[in-house]
C-alpha positions as CSV (number, residue, x, y, z in Angstrom):
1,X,0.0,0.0,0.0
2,X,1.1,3.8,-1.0
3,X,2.2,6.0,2.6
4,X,0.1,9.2,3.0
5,X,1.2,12.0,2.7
6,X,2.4,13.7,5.4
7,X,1.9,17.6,6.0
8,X,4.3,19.8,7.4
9,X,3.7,21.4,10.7
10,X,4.3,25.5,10.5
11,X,6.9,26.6,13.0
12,X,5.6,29.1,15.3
13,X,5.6,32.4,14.8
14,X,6.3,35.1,17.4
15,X,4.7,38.1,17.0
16,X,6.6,41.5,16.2
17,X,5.3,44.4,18.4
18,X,3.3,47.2,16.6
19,X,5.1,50.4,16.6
20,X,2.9,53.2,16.4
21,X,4.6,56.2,14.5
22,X,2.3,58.7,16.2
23,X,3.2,57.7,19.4
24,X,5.1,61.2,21.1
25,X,9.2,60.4,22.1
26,X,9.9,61.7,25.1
27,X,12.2,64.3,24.6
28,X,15.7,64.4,25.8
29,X,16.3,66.8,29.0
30,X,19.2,69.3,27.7
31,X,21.5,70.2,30.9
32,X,22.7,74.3,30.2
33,X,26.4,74.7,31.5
34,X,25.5,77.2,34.7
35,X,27.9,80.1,33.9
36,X,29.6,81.8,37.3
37,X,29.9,85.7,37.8
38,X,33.3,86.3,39.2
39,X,33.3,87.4,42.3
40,X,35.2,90.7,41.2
41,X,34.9,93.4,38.7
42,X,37.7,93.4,35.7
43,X,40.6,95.3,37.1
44,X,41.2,98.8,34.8
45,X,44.5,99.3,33.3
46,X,46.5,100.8,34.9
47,X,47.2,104.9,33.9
48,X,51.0,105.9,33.5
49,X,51.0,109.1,35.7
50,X,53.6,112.3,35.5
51,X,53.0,114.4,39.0
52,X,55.2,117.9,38.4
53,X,55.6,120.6,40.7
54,X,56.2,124.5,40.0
55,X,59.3,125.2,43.4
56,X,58.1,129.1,43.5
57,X,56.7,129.3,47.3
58,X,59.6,127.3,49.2
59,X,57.4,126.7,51.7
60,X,57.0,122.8,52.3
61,X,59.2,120.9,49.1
62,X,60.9,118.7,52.4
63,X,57.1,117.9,53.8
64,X,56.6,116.8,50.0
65,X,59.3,114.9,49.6
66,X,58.7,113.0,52.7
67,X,55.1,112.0,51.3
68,X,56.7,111.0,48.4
69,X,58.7,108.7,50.0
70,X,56.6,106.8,51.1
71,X,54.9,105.9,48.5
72,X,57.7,105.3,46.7
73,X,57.0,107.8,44.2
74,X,58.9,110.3,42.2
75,X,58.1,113.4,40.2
76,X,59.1,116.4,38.0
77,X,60.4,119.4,40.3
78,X,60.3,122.9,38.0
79,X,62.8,125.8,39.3
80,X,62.6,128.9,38.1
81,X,66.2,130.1,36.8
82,X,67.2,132.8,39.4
83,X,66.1,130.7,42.1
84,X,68.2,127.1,41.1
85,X,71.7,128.3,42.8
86,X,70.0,129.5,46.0
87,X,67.5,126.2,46.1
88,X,71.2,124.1,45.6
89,X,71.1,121.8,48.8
90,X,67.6,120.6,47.6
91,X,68.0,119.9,43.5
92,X,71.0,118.0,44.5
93,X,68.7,115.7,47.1
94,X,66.2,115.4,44.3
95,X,68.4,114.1,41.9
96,X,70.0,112.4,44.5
97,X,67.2,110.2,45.6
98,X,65.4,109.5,42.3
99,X,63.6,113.3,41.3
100,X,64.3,114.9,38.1
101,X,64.3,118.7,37.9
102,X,63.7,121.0,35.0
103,X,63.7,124.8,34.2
104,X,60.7,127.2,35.1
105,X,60.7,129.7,32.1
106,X,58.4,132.3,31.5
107,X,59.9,135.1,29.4
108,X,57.5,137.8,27.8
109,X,58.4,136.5,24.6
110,X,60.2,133.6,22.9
111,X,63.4,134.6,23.0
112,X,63.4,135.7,26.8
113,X,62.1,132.3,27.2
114,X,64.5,130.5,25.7
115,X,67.5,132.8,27.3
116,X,65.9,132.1,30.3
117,X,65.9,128.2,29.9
118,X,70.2,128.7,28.9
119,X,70.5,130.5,32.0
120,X,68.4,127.7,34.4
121,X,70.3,125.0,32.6
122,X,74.0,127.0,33.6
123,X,73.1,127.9,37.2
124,X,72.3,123.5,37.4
125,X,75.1,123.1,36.0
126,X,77.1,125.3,38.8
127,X,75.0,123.5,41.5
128,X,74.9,120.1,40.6
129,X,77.1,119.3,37.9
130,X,74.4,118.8,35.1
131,X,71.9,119.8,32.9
132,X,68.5,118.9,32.2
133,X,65.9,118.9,28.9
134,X,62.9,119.0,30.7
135,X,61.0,123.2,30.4
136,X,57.8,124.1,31.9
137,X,57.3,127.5,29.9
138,X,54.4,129.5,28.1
139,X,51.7,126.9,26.2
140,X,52.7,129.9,23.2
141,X,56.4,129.0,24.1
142,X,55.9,125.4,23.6
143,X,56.7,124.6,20.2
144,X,60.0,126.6,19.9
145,X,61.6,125.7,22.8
146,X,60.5,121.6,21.5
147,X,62.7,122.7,18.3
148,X,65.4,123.6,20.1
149,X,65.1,120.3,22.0
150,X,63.4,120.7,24.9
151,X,61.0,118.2,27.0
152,X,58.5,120.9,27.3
153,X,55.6,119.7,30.1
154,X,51.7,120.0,28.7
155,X,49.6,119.5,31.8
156,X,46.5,117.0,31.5
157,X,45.2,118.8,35.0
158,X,46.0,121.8,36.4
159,X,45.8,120.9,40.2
160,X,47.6,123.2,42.0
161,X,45.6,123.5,45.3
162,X,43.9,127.2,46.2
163,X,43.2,126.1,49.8
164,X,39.6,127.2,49.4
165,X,38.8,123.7,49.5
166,X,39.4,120.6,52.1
167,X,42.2,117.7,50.7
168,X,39.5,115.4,50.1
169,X,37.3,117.2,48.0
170,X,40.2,119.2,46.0
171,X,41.2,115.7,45.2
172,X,37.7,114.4,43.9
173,X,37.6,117.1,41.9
174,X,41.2,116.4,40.5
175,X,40.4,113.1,40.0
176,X,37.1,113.5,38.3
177,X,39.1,115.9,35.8
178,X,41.4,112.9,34.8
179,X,42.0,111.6,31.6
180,X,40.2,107.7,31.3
181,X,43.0,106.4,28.7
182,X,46.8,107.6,27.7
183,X,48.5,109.2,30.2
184,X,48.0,111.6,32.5
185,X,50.3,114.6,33.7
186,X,49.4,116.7,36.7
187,X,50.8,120.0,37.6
188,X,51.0,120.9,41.4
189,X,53.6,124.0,43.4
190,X,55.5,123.8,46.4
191,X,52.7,125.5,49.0
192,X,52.0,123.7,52.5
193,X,48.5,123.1,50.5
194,X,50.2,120.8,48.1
195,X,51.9,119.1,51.5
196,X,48.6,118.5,53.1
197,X,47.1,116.7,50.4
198,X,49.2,114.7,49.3
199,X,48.4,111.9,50.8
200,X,45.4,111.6,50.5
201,X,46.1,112.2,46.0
202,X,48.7,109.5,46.4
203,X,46.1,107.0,47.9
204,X,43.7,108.0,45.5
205,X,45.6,107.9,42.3
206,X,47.4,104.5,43.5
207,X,43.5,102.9,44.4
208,X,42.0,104.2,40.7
209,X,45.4,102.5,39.2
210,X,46.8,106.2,37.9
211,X,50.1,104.8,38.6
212,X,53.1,107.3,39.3
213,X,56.0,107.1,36.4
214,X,59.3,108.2,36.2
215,X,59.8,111.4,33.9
216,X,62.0,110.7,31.2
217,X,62.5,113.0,28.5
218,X,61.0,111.7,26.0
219,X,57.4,110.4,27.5
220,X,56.4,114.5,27.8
């Protein structure tokens, strides 16, 4: 007899899981970086300063000096011509300890000017053994005495002190006046006004990072 035919069993099938496209993904969280203030301001750059002073009064250069000392700063000291041999013990102590000194010329014209500035420059050199480039004269002066090689000083703030005002606010007002960039190149005198603020300018200009310089010839 003939064998019947035998029909295959289907394996079994496991079913796939239904994906439905509509179905919302929940969305990644995105973690933002936390940014930190710093805890202090910028620091401004710092302000190359020129401090001068017009020696006319005589009256407190040594309580000056002694201010200046301290802070370890030095400055510009302007004599006029006829006074350099008699104010000798005192250029030689400001050279001596870091100053520079220049020539205090204010002739009706040019010419006295410059004859002026000759004879400053001879009577330093009878006192001290030198001679110097540096001329406060005339803003009118200016440009012919620079010709004839002179370091001529042009003021950024006048602030020679009246004494109408306290030391604190004079200074305020001096420092408000201040150039923001560059440099900047203060004129002050030799009066006991001058001696009792400076302190308190030193403090002030050092704080607000106007930062005393050395004169040099040419940075005027």
């Amino acid at each position: 007899p003939t064998p019947a035919p035998v029909t295959p069993t289907p394996a079994p099938v496991t079913p796939t899981p239904s994906v439905n496209p509509s179905a919302p993904v929940p969305p990644t969280p995105s973690v933002t970086p936390s940014v930190s203030k710093p805890d202090t301001e910028p620091e401004l750059p710092a302000i190359p300063t020129y401090l001068a002073f017009r020696c006319e009064t005589g009256e407190a250069c040594d309580a000056i000096l002694k201010t200046m000392e301290q802070y370890h700063t030095v400055g510009l000291f302007f004599f006029p011509a006829d006074e350099i041999e008699r104010q000798g013990s005192l250029i030689r102590r400001l050279l001596g300890t870091g100053h520079q000194v220049g020539i205090l010329a204010e002739g009706s014209s040019q010419e006295d000017t410059l004859i002026l500035l000759e004879q400053g420059n001879q009577a330093l050199d009878t006192v001290a053994h030198t001679r110097t480039y540096f001329a406060l004269v005339p803003s009118a002066h200016r440009q012919r005495a620079q010709a004839q090689g002179w370091a001529c000083w042009n003021e950024s703030v006048n602030a020679i002190p009246n004494g109408r005002r306290t030391a604190y606010s004079h200074v305020q007002n001096t420092l408000r006046a201040l150039p923001k960039k560059g440099s900047a190149y203060l004129t002050l005198d030799d009066s006991q006004h001058t001696a009792n603020l400076m302190n308190t300018l030193l403090n002030q200009l050092q704080s607000r990072k106007y930062i005393p310089n050395i004169p040099r010839e040419n940075r005027l």
